[in-house]
N, C-alpha and C positions, 0 to 999 in steps of 0.2 A: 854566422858571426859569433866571434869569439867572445862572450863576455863574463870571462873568468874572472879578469880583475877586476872587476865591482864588487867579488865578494870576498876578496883578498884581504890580509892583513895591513897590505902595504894602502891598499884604497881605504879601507877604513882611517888608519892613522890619519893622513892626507885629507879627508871628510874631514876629523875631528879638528886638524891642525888648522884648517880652513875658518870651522866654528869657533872656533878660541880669537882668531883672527877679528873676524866678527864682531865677534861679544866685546871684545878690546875697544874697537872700533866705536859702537855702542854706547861705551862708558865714555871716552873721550868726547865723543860727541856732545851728549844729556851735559857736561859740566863747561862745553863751548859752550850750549846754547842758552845754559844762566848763566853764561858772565864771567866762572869760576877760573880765577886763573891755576894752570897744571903746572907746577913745579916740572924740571927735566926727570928727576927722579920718581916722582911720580908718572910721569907717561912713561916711562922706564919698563919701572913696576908693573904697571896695566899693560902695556905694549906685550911684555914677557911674558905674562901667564898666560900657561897653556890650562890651566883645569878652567872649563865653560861653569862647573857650580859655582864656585869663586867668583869667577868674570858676573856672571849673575845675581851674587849677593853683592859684587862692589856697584852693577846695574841699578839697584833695586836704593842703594843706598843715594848715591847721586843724582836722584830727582831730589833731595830733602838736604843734601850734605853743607854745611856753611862756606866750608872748605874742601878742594880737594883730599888732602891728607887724611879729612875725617872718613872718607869711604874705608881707608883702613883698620877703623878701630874695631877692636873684637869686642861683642856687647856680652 
């Protein structure tokens, strides 16, 4: 069995793209499940990033955020 493309470039990206997916997913969630209403531009925003550190500091923000838009501010 051939399992080269597991350690391909192309499989990698595709992992990653996957995890970003994810992370998105993640964040939109945590601000359904207070309540927080998402502007369209806002899920926009989160829906489109691809960098998982990002998606993770906007994660991390959105358990505390008053408002969606605040997961953006840069402190």
């Amino acid at each position: 069995m051939d399992l080269s493309f597991y350690k391909s470039p192309l499989f990698e990206e595709v992992r990653d793209e996957g995890r970003a997916q994810r992370a998105a997913e993640d964040v939109l969630a945590v601000l359904a499940e207070r309540g927080i209403d998402v502007p369209e531009d806002a899920r926009e925003r989160i829906s489109g990033c691809g960098d998982p550190e990002v998606l993770r500091h906007w994660l991390r923000r959105a358990v505390t955020a008053p408002a969606a838009e605040d997961i953006f501010v840069v402190d």
